[in-house]
N, C-alpha and C positions, 0 to 999 in steps of 0.2 A: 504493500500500500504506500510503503513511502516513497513511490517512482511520482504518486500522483498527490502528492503534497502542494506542489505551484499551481495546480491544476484547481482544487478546494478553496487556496488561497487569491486567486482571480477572481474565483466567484463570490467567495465573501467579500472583497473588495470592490467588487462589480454592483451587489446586491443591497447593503450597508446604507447607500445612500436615498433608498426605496421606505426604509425600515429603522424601526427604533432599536433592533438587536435580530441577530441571526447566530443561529450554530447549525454546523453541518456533522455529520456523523455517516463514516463509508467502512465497510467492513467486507472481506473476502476469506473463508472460512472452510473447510472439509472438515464430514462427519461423518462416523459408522454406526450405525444401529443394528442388531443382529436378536432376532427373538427363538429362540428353544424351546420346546413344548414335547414332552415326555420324553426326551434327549432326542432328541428331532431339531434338526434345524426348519423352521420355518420361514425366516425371514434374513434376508439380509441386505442393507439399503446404506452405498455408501453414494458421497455428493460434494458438491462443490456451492458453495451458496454466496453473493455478491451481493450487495445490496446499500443505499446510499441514502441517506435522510435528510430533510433542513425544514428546520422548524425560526418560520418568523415571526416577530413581535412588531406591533403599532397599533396604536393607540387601545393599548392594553388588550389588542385580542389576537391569540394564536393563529397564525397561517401554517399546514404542515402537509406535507406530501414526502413521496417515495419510490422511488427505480429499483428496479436488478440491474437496470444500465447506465453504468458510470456517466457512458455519455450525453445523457439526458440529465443532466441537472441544473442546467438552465430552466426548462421544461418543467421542471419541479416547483425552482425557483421561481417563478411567475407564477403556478396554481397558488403556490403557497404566500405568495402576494396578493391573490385576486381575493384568496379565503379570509387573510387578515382584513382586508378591508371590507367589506360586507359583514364582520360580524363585530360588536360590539362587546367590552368587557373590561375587567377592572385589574388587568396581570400587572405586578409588580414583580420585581426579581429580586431578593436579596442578595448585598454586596456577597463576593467571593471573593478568593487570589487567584490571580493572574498567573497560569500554569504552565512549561512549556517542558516535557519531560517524556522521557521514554520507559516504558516495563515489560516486564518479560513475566510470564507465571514461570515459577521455578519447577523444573521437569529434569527427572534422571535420562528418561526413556520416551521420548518422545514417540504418540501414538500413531502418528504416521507412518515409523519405521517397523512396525510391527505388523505382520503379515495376517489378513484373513483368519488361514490355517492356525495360527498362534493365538487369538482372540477365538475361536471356536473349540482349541484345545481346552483355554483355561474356563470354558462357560460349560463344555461338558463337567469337567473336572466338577465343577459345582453341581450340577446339575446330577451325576452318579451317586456323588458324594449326599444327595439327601434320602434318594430311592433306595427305602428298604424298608422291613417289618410292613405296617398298613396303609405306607404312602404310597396312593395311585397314580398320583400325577404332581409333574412339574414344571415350573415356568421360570425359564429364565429371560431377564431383558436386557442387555448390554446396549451402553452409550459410551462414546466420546467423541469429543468435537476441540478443534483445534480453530482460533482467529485469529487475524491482525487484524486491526481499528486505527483509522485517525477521529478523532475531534478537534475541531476548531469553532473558534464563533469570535463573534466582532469587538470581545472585551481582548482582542489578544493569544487566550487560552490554545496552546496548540498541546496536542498530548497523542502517542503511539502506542499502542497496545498488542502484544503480542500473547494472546492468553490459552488455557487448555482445561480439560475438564474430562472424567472418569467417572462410569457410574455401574454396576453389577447389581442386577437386583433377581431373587430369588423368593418364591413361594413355592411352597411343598401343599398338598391338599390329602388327610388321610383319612381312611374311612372304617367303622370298624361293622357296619352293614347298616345303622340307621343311621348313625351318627356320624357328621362330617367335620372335620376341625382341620385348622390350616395352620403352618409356620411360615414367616416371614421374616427375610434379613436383607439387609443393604450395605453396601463397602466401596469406595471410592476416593475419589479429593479433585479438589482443583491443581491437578498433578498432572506427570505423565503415567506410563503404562508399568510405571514401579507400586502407584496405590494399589494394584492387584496382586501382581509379581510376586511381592513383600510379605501378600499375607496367607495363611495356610488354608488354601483352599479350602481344601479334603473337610478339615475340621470347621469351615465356615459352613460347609452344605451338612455337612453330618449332626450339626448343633438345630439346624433349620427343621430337617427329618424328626430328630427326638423333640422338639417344641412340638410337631404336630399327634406324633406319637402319645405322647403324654396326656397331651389335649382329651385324646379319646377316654381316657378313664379319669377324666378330674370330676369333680363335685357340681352341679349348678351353685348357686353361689347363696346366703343369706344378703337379706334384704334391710337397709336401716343403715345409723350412722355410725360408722366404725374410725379408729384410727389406725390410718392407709402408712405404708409405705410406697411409696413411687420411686421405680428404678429410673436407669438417669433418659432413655428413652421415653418414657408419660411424662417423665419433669419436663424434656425438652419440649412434648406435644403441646402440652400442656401451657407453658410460659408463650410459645409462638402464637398458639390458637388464643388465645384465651388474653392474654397479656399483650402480644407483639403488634394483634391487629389492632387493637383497640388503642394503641399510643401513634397509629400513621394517623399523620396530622391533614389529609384532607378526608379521613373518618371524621377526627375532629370539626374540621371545620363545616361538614354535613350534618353534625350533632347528630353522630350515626355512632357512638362511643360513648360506653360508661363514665370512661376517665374526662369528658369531657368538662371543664370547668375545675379538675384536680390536680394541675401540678401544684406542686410544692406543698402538697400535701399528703396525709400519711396513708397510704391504700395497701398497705401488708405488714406482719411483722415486723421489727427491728432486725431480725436478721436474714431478711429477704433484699437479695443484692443482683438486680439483672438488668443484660448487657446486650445490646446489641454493636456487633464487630466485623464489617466487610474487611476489615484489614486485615485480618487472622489469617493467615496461608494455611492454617491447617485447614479448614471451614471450606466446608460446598461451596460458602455462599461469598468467597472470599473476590473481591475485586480491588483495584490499587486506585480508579478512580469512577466516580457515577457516570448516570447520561449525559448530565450537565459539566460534564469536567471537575467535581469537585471532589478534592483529596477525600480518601475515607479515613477515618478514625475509630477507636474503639468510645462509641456512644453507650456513656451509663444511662438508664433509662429511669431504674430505682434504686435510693442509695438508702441502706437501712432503713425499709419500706416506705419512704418516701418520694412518689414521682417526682423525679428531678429534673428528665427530659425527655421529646419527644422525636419519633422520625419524620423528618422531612424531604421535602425538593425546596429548588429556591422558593417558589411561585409559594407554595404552602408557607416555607418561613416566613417570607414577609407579611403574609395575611397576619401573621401571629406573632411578627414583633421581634425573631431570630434569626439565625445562620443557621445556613441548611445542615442538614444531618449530613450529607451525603448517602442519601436513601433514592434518590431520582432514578429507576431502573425499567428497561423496558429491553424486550425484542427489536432488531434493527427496522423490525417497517411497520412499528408503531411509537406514540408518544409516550415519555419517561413517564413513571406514575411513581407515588411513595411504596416502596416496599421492604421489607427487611432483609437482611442476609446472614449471618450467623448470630442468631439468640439464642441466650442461655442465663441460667441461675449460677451464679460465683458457686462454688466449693464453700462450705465449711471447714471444720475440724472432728467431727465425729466419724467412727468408723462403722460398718455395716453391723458389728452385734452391740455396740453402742445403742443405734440407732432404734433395734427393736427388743432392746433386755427389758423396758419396763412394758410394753404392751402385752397385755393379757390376755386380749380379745379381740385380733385386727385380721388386716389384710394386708396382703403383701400384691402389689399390681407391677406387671412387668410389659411391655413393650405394648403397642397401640394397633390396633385394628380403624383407626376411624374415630368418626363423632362430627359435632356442629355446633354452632359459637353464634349467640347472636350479640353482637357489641354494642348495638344499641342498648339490648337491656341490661347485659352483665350475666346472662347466665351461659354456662356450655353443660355438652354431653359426651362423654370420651367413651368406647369401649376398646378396655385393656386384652392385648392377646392373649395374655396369660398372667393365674393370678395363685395366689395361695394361701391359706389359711397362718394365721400368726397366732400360738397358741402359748400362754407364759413366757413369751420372749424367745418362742422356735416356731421355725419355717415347718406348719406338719403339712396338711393333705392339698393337694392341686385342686385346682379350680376352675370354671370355664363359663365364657360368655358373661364375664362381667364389667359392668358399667361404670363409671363414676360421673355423677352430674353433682349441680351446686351451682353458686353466684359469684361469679370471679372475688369482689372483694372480700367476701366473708372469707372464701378458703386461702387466700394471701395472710390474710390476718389468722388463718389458724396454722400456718407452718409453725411446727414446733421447734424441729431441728432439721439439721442439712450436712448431712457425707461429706467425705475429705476425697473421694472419688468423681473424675469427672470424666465426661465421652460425649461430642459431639457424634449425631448422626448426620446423614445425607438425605437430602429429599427434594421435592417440587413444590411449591405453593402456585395457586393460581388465584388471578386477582384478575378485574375485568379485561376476563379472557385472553389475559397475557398468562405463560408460565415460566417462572425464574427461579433456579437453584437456590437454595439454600441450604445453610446447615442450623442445627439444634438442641440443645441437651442441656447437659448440667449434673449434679449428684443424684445421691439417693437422696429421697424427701421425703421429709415425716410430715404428717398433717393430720390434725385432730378432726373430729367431728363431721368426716366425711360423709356423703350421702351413696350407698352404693347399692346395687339390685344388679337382677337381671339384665343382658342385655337382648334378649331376645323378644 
C-alpha cells in the first residue's frame, strides 16, 4: 500500500478544500477460511480483498462512500461530497494528535507462508483429537487474515498498518440417545501461524470431547440464589456483554445504557477493577491505532467500582465533553462505530480454593454457551457451558444447562472476591451488522447472591 501513498495524499489535498475534514482509509488484504465437519473438509475459501474508504465532514454532517477500486476514489470523493451536503447534523470531532507512524503486528510465522496442507493438518489434528467415547460430530472453523492499511485525513494524520490475525474454533456435539450436550473451545491471537503451532493440539480437542462427554451425565441444575463462582471465561462474557456494551458512548448518548448519567460514580464493588485495552498484543482484539487514526491505550473503565471512563470515537467524545477512547472501529466499507477490543476484570490476589473454602452451598459456572443483554434496562441472561455443584468449599457433582441472569449493577456490587488467575479469550462481537475481533476475560469471580435456574 505504501507505493500508493502520493496517490491518497493528492486527493486529500485535492478534496480539503470542498470540506471541513476528510480521512481516507485503503487496505489490501488475503484470507483463508477453511471449515471441517466430522473430519471432512468442507470448505475452503482463500482471497484477496482491496478496498478504499473517505469519509467527509461539513457543516456537521457525514458524507461516506466506498470502492474495491483504488482507482475510483475521486468517484467516491464526490458521492461523499454530494451526501454531506444534502444532509444536515450537529458532528463535532474531538481534538487528537497528529500521527505519522508505521506498525507491524508482531508475527513468528507468518500465515501466508504456511501451506493449505499444513492449516488442514493442524485442524484435523483438533478435530481427531475431540472424536471419541459419545461425541458424534464435529466442527471445526479456521480463520486468518493478513492486511496492510494506510490512513490519512486533513489534520495531517498519516499512519501504515501492517497487521495479522488467527483464529481455531472447535465444537464437539455428544449424544448419549436423548440427550445432547456440546463442548466448545477457541485458541488464536493477533499473531502469526505460531498462536497455533505453540499450543498442544491433541490436548486442546481432547479437553473439548471430555466437556461434552461429561455434559451427558451432569445434574439439571437447582433453581434460586446461590453464591457463583465464574471461571475467567463467564467473567470475561460477562464484563463484555453486560458491562462493555453498556459504557460505548453512543449507547450513551441514545440513552440506550444503564450507566447512563453514572460516571464517576460507584456501580460495583470496591474491588471491581475493569479495563478495556486495544493495545494488548496478547488480545484478539488488539490494534496499534483506531478508524480515526487515534493511538490506542489501555482505557480503565472502572477503578474500584467506580465508573471512571467510557468508550468512545471522536464524534461521540465530543458530544460528551472528552478524548476519544480510541474505540472508533469498523470493517473497511463501512463507517467506524464505538466498539471495544480487549475487556476484562484486573486479577486479584486470591487463589482458586481461596476463593471457594467458605461457600457451603454454591455453584461453580464454567465457560459460556450464549445469552442476551439489554443495556437499556441493566438486566442480562448468560447460559454457562458447564457448571458444578460447590458443596463445603469442594467442587462435587457436574451440572448442565444452566443459566445465570440478574441486573448488571446489583451483581457488580455483589462480587465478593476475585483470583490471582487471568486468561483472555478470543471471539467476535457484532454490532450494527458490522463484526470485529475481540478478546475477553479476566479471573475467577466470586459473587454472592446470584440468580441461577434452568436454562432450558
Amino acid at each position: 500500500m505504501e507505493e500508493n501513498m502520493d496517490y491518497f495524499i493528492k486527493n486529500i489535498d485535492d478534496i480539503i478544500s470542498k470540506v471541513d475534514y476528510v480521512d481516507i482509509k485503503a487496505s489490501k488484504g488475503n484470507s483463508t477460511n477453511i471449515v471441517m465437519k466430522d473430519n471432512k473438509i468442507q470448505e475452503v475459501n482463500t482471497g484477496i480483498d482491496i478496498g478504499v474508504r473517505i469519509r467527509v465532514l461539513k457543516n456537521g454532517a457525514w458524507g461516506f462512500a466506498f470502492t474495491n477500486d483504488l482507482n475510483k476514489l475521486n468517484e467516491i470523493a464526490e458521492t461523499a461530497i454530494k451526501l454531506s451536503n444534502v444532509l444536515e447534523g450537529d458532528v463535532e470531532l474531538a481534538e487528537t494528535e497528529i500521527i505519522e507512524d508505521s506498525v507491524k503486528t508482531p508475527r513468528k510465522i507468518p500465515v501466508s507462508d504456511v501451506s493449505i496442507e499444513d492449516k488442514k493438518e493442524i485442524i484435523t489434528d483438533a478435530s481427531k483429537s475431540a472424536t471419541f467415547d459419545n461425541v458424534l460430530s464435529t466442527t471445526v472453523n479456521y480463520s486468518d487474515s493478513e492486511s496492510k492499511s494506510i490512513y490519512l485525513n486533513s489534520e495531517g494524520s498519516s499512519i501504515l498498518m501492517d497487521e495479522t490475525r488467527i483464529g481455531l474454533f472447535l465444537n464437539a456435539a455428544a449424544s448419549s440417545g436423548d440427550i445432547i450436550q456440546f463442548g466448545h473451545g477457541s485458541i488464536g491471537g493477533a499473531k502469526g501461524f505460531e498462536a497455533l503451532k505453540e499450543q498442544d493440539i491433541e490436548n486442546f480437542g481432547r479437553n473439548i470431547g471430555e466437556k461434552a462427554n461429561r455434559l451427558l451425565k451432569a445434574s439439571t441444575p437447582p433453581s434460586g440464589n446461590f453464591s457463583i463462582l465464574a471461571d475467567n471465561e463467564l467473567t470475561g462474557v460477562f464484563i463484555h456483554e453486560a458491562l462493555g456494551h453498556a459504557v460505548e458512548a453512543d449507547l450513551i448518548l441514545q440513552n440506550d445504557s444503564i450507566l447512563n448519567g453514572k460516571l464517576n460514580q460507584k456501580i460495583g464493588s470496591d474491588i471491581v477493577n475493569i479495563v478495556d485495552d486495544a493495545s494488548n498484543k496478547d488480545g484478539f482484539g488488539y490494534y496499534a491505532y483506531d478508524g480515526e487514526g487515534v493511538k490506542t491505550k489501555k482505557n480503565q473503565l472502572v477503578k474500584n467500582g467506580e465508573l471512571v471512563s467510557l468508550l468512545s470515537s471522536r464524534e461521540s467524545a465530543s458530544k460528551l465533553g472528552m478524548k476519544s477512547s480510541g474505540n472508533a472501529r469498523s470493517i473497511i466499507s463501512e463507517q467506524p462505530i464505538v466498539r471495544m477490543s480487549n475487556t476484562y476484570l484486573e486479577p486479584g490476589d486470591m487463589s482458586f480454593e481461596e476463593l471457594i473454602e467458605d461457600v457451603s452451598n454454591g455453584i461453580y459456572l464454567k465457560g459460556s454457551r450464549g445469552g442476551q443483554v439489554d443495556t437499556g434496562k441493566g438486566i442480562f441472561q448468560f447460559n454457562a457451558a458447564e457448571s458444578f455443584k460447590i458443596e463445603n468449599g469442594e467442587i462435587t457433582n457436574p451440572l448442565r444447562d444452566v443459566s445465570l441472569s440478574g441486573n448488571v449493577l446489583e451483581t457488580l456490587k455483589n462480587v465478593d472476591a476475585i483470583g490471582s488467575d487471568f486468561k483472555l479469550g478470543i471471539g467476535f462481537c457484532g454490532k450494527s451488522g458490522q463484526v470485529a475481533p475481540v478478546g475477553d476475560g479476566g479471573p475467577h469471580t466470586k459473587i454472592l447472591n446470584a440468580t441461577v435456574g434452568g436454562s432450558n
